[in-house]
Z-matrix of the N, CA and C atoms (Angstrom, degrees):
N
C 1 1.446
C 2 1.520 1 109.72
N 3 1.054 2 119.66 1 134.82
C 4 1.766 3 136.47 2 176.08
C 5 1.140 4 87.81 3 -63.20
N 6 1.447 5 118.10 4 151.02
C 7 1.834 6 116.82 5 170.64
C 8 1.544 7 107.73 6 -78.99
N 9 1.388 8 113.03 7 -39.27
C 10 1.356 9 117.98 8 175.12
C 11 1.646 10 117.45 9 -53.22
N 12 1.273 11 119.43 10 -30.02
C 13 1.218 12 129.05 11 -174.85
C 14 1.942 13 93.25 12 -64.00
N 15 0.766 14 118.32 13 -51.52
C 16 1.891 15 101.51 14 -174.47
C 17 1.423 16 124.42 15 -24.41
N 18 1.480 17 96.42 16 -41.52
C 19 1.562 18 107.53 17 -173.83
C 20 1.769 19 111.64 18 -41.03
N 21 1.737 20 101.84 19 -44.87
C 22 1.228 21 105.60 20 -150.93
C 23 2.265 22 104.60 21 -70.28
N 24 1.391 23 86.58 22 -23.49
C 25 2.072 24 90.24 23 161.98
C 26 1.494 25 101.24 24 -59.82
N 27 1.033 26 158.03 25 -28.44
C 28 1.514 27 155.44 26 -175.99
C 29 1.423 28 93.59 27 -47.50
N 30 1.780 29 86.63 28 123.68
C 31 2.112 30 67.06 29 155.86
C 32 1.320 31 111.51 30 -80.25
N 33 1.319 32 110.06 31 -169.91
C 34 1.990 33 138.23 32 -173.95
C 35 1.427 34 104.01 33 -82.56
N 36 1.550 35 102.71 34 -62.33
C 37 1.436 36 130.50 35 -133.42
C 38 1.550 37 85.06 36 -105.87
N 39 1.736 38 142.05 37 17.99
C 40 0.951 39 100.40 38 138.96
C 41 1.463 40 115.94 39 -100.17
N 42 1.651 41 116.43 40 -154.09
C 43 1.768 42 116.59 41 -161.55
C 44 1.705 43 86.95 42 -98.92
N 45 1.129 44 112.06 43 173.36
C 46 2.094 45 123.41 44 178.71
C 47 1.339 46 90.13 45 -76.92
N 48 1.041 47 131.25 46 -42.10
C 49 1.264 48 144.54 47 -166.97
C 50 1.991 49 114.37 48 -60.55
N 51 0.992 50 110.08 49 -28.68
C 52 1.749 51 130.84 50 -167.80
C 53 1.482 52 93.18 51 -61.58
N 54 1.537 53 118.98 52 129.26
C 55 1.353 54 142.53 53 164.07
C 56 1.448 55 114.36 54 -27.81
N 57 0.870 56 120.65 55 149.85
C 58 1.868 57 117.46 56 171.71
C 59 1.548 58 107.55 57 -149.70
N 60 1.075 59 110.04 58 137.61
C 61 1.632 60 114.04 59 -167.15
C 62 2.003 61 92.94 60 -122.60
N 63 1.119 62 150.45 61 142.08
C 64 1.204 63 135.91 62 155.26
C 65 1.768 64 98.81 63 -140.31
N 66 1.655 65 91.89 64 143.29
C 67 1.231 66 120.14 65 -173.89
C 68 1.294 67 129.12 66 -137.58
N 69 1.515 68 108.56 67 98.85
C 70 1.667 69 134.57 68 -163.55
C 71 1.068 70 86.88 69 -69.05
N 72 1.399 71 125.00 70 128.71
C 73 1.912 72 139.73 71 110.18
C 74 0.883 73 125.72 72 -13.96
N 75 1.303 74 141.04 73 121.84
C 76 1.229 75 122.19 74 142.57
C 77 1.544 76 147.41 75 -51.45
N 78 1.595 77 107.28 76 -8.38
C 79 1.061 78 145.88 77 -177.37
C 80 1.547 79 137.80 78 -139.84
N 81 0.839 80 118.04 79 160.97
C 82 1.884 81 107.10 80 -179.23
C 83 1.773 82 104.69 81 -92.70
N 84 1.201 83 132.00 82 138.89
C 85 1.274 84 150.45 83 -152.15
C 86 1.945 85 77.95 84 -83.77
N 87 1.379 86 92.51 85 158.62
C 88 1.617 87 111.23 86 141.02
C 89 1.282 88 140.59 87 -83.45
N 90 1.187 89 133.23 88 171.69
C 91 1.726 90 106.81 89 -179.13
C 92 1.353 91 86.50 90 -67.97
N 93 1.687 92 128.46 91 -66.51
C 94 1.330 93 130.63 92 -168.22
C 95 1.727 94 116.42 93 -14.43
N 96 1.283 95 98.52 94 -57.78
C 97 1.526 96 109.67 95 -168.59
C 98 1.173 97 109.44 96 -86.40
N 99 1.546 98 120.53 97 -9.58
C 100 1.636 99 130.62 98 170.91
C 101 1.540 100 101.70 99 -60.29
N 102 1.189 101 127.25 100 -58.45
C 103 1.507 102 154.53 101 -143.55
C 104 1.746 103 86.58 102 -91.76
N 105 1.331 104 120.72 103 -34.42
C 106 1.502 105 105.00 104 -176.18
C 107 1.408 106 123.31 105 -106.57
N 108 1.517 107 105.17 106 4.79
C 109 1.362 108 125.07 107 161.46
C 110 1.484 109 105.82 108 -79.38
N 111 1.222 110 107.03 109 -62.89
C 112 2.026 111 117.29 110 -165.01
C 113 2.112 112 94.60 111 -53.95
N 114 1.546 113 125.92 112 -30.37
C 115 0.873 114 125.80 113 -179.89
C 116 1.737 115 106.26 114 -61.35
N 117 1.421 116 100.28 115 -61.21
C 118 1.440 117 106.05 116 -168.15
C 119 1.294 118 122.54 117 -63.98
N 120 1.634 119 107.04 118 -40.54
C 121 1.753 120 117.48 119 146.46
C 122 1.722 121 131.50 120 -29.09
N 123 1.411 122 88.26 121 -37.72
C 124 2.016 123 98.30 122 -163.67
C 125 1.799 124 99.71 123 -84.97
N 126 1.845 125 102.39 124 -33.08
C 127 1.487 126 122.02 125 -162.05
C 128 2.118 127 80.52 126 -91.26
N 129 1.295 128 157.92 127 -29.67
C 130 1.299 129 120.59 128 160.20
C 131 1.203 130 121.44 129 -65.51
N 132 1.426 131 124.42 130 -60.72
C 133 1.134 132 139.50 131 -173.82
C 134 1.807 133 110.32 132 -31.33
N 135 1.112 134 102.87 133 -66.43
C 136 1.604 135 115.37 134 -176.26
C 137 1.583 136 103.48 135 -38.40
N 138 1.726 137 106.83 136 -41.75
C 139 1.531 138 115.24 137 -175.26
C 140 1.564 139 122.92 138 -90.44
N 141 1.549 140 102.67 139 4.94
C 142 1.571 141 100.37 140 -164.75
C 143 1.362 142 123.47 141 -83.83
N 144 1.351 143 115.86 142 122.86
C 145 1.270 144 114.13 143 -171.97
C 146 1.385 145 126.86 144 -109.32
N 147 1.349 146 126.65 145 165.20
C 148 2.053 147 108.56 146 170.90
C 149 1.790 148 87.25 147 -134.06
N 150 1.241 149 127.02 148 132.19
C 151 1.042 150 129.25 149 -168.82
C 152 1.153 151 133.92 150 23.25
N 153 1.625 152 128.55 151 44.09
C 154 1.237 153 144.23 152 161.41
C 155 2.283 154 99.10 153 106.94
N 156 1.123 155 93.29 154 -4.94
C 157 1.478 156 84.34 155 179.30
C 158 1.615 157 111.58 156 -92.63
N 159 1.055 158 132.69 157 -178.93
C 160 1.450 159 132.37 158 -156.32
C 161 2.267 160 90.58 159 -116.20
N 162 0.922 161 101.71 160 119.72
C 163 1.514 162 103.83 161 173.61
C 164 1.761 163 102.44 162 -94.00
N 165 1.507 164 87.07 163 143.24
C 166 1.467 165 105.77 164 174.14
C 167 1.710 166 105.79 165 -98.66
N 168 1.805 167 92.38 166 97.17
C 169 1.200 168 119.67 167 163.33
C 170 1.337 169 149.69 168 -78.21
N 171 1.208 170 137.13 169 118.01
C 172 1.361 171 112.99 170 177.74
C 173 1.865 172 93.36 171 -115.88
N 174 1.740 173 118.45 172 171.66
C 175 1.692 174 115.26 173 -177.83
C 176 2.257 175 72.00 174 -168.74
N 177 0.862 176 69.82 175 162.02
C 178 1.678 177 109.96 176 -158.53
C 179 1.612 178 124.70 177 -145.72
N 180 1.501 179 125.17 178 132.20
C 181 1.564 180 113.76 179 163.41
C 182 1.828 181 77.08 180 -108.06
N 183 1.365 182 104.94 181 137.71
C 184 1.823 183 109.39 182 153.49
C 185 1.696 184 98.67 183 -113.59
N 186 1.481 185 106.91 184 155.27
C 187 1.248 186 110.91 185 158.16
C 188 1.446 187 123.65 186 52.87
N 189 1.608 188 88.58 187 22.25
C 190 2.182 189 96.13 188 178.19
C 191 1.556 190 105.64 189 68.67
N 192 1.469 191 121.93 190 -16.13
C 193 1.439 192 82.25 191 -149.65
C 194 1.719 193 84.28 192 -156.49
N 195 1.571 194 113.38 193 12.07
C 196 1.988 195 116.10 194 155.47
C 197 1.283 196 119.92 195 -109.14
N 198 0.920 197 153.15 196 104.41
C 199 1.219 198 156.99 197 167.94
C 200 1.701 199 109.59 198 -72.80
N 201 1.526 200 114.83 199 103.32
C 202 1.556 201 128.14 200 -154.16
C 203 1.494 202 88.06 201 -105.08
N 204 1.681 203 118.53 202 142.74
C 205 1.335 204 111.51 203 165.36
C 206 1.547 205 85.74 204 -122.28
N 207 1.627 206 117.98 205 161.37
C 208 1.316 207 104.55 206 145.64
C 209 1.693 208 111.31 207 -153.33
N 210 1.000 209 137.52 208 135.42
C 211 1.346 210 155.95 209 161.73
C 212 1.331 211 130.47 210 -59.34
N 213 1.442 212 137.52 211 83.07
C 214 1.664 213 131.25 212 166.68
C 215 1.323 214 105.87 213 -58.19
N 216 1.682 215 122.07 214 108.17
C 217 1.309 216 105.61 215 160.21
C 218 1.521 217 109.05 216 -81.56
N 219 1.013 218 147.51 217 36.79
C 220 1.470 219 127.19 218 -171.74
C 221 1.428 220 95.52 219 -62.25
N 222 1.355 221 114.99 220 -59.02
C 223 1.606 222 109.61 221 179.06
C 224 1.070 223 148.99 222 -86.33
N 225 1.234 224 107.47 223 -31.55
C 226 1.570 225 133.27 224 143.17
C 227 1.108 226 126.44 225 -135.34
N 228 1.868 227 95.44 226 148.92
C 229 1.326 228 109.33 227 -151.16
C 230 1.728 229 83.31 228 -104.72
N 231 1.993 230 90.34 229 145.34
C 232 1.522 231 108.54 230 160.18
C 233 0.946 232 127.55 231 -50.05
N 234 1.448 233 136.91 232 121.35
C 235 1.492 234 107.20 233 175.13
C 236 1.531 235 109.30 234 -117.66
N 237 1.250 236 116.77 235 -168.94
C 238 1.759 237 111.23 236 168.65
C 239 1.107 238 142.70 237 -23.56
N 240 1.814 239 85.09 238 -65.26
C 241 1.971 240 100.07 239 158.11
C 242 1.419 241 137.04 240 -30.86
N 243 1.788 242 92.31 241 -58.47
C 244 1.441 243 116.49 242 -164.38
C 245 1.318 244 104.56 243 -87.66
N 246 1.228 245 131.80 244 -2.85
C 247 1.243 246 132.01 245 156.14
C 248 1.424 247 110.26 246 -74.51
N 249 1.318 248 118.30 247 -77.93
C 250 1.685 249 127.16 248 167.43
C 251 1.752 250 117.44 249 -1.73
N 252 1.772 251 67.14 250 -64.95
C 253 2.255 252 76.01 251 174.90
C 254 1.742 253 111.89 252 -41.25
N 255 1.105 254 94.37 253 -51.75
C 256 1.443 255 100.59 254 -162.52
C 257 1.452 256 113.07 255 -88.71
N 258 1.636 257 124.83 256 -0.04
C 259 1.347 258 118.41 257 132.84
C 260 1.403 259 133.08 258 -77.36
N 261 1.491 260 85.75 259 -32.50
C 262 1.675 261 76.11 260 161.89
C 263 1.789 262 141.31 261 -89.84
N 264 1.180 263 95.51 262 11.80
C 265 1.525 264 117.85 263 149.55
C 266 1.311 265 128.49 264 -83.56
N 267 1.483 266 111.11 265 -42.21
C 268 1.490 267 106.73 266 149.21
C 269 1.760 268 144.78 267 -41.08
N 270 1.493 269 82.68 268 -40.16
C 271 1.465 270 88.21 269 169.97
C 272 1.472 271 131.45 270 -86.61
N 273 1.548 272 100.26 271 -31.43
C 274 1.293 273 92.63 272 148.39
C 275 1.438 274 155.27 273 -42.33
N 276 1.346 275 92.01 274 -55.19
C 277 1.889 276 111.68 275 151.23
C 278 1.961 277 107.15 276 -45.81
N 279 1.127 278 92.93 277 -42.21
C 280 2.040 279 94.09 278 -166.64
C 281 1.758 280 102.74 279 -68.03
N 282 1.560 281 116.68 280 -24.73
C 283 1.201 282 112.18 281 171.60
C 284 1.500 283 117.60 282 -105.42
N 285 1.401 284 111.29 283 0.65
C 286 1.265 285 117.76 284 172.10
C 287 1.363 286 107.45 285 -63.66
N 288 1.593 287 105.24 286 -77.80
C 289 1.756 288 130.35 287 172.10
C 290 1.044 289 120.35 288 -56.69
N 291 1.712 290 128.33 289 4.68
C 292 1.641 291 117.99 290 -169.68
C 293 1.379 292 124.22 291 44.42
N 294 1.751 293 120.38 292 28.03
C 295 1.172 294 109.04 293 -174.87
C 296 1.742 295 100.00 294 -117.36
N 297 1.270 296 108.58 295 173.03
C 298 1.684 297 106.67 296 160.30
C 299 1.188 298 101.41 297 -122.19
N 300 1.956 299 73.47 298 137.53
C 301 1.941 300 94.85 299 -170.24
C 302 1.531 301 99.98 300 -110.49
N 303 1.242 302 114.39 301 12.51
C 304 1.919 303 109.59 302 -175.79
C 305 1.394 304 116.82 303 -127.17
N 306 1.653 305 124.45 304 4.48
C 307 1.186 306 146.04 305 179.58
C 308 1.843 307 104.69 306 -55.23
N 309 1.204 308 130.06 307 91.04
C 310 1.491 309 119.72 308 -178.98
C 311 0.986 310 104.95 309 -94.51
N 312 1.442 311 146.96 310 -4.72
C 313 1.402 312 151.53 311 145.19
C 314 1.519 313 137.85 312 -27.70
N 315 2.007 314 101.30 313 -42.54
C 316 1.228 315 109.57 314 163.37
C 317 1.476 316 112.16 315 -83.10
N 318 0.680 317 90.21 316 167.17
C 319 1.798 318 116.34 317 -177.64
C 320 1.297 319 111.50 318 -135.50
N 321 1.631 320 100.85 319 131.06
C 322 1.805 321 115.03 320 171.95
C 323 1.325 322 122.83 321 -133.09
N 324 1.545 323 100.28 322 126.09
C 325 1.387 324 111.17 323 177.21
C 326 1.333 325 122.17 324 -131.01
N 327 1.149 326 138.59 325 121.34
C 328 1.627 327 159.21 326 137.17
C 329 1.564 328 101.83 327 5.72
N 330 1.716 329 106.49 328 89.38
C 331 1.769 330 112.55 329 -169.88
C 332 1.479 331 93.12 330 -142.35
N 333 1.796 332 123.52 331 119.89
C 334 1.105 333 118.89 332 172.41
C 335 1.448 334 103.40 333 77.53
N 336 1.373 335 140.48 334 26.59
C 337 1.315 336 117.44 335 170.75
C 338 1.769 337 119.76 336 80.26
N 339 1.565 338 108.61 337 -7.15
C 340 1.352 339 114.60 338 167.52
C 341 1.397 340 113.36 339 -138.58
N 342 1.546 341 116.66 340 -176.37
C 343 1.576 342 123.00 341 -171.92
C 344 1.599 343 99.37 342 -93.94
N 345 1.574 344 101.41 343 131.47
C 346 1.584 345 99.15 344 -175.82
C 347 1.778 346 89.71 345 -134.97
N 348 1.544 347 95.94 346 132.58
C 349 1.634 348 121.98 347 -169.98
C 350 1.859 349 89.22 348 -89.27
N 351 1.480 350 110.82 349 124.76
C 352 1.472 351 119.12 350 141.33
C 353 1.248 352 123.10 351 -128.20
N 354 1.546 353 108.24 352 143.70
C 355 1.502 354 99.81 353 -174.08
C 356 1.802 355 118.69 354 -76.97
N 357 0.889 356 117.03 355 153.75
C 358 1.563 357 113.54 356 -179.83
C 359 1.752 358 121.16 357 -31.91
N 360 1.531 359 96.78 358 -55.00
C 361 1.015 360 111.04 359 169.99
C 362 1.404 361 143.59 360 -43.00
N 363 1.371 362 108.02 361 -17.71
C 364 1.464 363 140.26 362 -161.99
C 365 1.888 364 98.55 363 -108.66
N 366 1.164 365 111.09 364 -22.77
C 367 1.563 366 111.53 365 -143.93
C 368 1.939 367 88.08 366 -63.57
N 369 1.465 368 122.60 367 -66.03
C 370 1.596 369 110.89 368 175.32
C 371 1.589 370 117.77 369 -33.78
N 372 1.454 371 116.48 370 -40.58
C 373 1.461 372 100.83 371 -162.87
C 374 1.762 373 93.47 372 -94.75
N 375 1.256 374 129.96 373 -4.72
C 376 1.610 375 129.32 374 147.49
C 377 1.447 376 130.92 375 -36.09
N 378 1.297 377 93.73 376 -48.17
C 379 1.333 378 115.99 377 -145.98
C 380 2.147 379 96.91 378 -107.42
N 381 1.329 380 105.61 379 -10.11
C 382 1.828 381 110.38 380 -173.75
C 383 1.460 382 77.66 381 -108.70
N 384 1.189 383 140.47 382 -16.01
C 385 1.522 384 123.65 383 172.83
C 386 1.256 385 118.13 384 -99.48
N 387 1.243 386 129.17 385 15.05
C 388 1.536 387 134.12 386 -173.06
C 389 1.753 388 111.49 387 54.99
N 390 1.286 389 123.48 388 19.63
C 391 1.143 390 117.48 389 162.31
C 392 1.626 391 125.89 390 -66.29
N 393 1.116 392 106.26 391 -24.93
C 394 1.480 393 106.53 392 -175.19
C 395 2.043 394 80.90 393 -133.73
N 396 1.521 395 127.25 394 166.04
C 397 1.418 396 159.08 395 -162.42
C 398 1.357 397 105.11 396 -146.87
N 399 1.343 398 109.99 397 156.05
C 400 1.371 399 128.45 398 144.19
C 401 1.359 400 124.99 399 -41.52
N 402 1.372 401 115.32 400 -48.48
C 403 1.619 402 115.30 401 178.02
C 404 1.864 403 104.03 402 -101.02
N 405 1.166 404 110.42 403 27.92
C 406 1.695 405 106.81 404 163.66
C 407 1.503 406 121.53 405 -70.28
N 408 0.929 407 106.69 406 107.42
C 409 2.135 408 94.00 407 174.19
C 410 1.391 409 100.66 408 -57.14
N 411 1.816 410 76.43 409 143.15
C 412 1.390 411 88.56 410 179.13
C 413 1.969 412 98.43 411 -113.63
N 414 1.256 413 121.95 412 172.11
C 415 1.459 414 115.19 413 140.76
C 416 1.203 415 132.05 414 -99.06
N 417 1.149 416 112.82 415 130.92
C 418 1.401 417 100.16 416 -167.01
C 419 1.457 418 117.50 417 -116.38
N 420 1.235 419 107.34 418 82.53
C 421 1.517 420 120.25 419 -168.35
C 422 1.628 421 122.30 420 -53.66
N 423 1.244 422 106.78 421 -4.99
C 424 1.270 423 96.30 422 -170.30
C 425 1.638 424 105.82 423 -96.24
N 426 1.275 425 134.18 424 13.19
C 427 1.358 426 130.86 425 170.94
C 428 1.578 427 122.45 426 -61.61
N 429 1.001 428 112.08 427 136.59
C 430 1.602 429 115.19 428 -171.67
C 431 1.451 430 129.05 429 -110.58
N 432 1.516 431 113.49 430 9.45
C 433 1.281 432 121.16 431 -170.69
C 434 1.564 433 93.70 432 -144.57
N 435 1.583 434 108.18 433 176.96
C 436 1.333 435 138.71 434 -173.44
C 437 1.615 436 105.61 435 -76.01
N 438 1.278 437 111.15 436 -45.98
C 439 1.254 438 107.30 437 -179.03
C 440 1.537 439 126.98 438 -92.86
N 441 1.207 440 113.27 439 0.19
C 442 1.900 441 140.44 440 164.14
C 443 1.526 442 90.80 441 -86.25
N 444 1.113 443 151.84 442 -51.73
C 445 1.413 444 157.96 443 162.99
C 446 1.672 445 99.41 444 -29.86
N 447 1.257 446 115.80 445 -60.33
C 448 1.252 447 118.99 446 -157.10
C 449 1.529 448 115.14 447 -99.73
N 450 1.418 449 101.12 448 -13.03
C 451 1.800 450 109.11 449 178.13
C 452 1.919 451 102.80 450 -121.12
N 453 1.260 452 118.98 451 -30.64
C 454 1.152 453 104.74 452 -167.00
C 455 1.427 454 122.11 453 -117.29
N 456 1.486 455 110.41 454 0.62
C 457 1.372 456 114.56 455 -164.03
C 458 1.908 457 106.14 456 -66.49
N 459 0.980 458 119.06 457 -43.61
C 460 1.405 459 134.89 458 -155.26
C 461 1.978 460 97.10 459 -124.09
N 462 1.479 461 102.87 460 94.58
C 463 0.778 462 137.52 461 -174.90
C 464 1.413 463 140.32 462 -129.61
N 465 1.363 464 131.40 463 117.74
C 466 1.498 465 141.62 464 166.42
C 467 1.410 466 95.19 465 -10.35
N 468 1.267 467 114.46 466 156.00
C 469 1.682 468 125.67 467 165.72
C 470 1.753 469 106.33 468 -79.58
N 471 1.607 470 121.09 469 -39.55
C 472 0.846 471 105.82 470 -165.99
C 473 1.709 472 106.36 471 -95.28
N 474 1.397 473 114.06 472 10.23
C 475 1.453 474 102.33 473 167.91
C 476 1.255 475 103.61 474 -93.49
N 477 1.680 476 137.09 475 -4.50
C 478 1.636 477 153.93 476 178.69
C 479 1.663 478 95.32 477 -51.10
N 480 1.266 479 85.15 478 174.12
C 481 1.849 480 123.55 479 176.84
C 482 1.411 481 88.20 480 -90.15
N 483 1.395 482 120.49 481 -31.83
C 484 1.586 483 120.44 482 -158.91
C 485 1.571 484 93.53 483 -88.87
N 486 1.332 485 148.25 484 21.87
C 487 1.347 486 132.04 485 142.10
C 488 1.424 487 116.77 486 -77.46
N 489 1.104 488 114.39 487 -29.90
C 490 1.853 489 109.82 488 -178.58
C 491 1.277 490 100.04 489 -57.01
N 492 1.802 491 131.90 490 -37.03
C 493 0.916 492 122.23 491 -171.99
C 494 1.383 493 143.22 492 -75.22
N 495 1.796 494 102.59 493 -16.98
C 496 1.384 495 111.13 494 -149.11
C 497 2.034 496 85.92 495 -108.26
N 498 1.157 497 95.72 496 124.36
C 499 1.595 498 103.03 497 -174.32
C 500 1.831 499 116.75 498 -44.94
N 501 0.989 500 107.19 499 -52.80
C 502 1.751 501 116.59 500 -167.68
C 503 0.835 502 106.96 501 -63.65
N 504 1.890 503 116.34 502 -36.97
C 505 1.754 504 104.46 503 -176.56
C 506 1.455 505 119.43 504 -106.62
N 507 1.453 506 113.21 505 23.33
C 508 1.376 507 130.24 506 155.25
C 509 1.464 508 103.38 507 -53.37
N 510 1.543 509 97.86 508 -50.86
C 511 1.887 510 108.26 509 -146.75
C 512 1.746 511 102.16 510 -89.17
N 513 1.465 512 117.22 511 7.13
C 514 1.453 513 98.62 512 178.93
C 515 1.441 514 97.90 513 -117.04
């Protein structure tokens, strides 16, 4: 898969504006567990509600190993609840699959044609070994909208949050 190609799973018909939740793996799915995620994904969504109204949902596996939610509020708005639900569906999945889906520590970037997990901690001595570059995609999970989904998720290291961090390329 082209990385750029993800976009085209987006829906249309929601607004730029629509919520986005994304949730790294710790691991890459199986097909098995691919097929029983996209089930359990298709089986919230259909049911998701924010104070008894029906939210216009979309949920996603990208890349084996993100699990994308996203929310149109045009009509209804998310609220506490209807968020909750859908962490606590997450976690379910996290004890389903034995994986962790809430770890913001690791870090994933597009190395060799696949998704490669580093922990934060690692990112300087990554980056003085040429494991990770300036032009490495990064993911950048922390985007919160439809249109950060579609322009910012998959990103250069040095257009990242993760340049403030990495010492050497502070200094040039």
């Amino acid at each position: 898969m082209n990385l750029v190609d993800y976009q085209q799973f987006c829906p249309e018909d929601f607004s730029n504006d629509s919520k986005v939740w994304i949730y790294q793996s710790s691991r890459l799915f199986s097909i098995g567990e691919a097929f029983e995620i996209e089930s359990i994904l298709k089986e919230f969504v259909s049911n998701w509600k924010s104070h008894g109204a029906p939210v216009k949902g979309f949920a996603n596996l990208f890349f084996g190993q993100f699990i994308v939610l996203m929310a149109d509020e045009s009509n209804t708005t998310v609220g506490g609840c209807s968020t909750d639900s859908s962490v606590h569906m997450i976690k379910k999945m996290e004890h389903l699959f034995k994986v962790d889906l809430f770890n913001r520590q690791n870090l994933a970037f597009f190395i060799k044609d696949k998704v490669q997990l580093l922990p934060l901690t690692q990112l300087n001595y990554a980056w003085e070994n040429h494991f990770i570059e300036s032009d490495t995609i990064y993911f950048n999970n922390t985007i919160t909208t439809k249109l950060g989904f579609l322009n910012d998720w998959l990103i250069p290291v040095k257009s990242s949050w993760l340049k403030s961090k990495i010492k050497s390329l502070n200094t040039v």
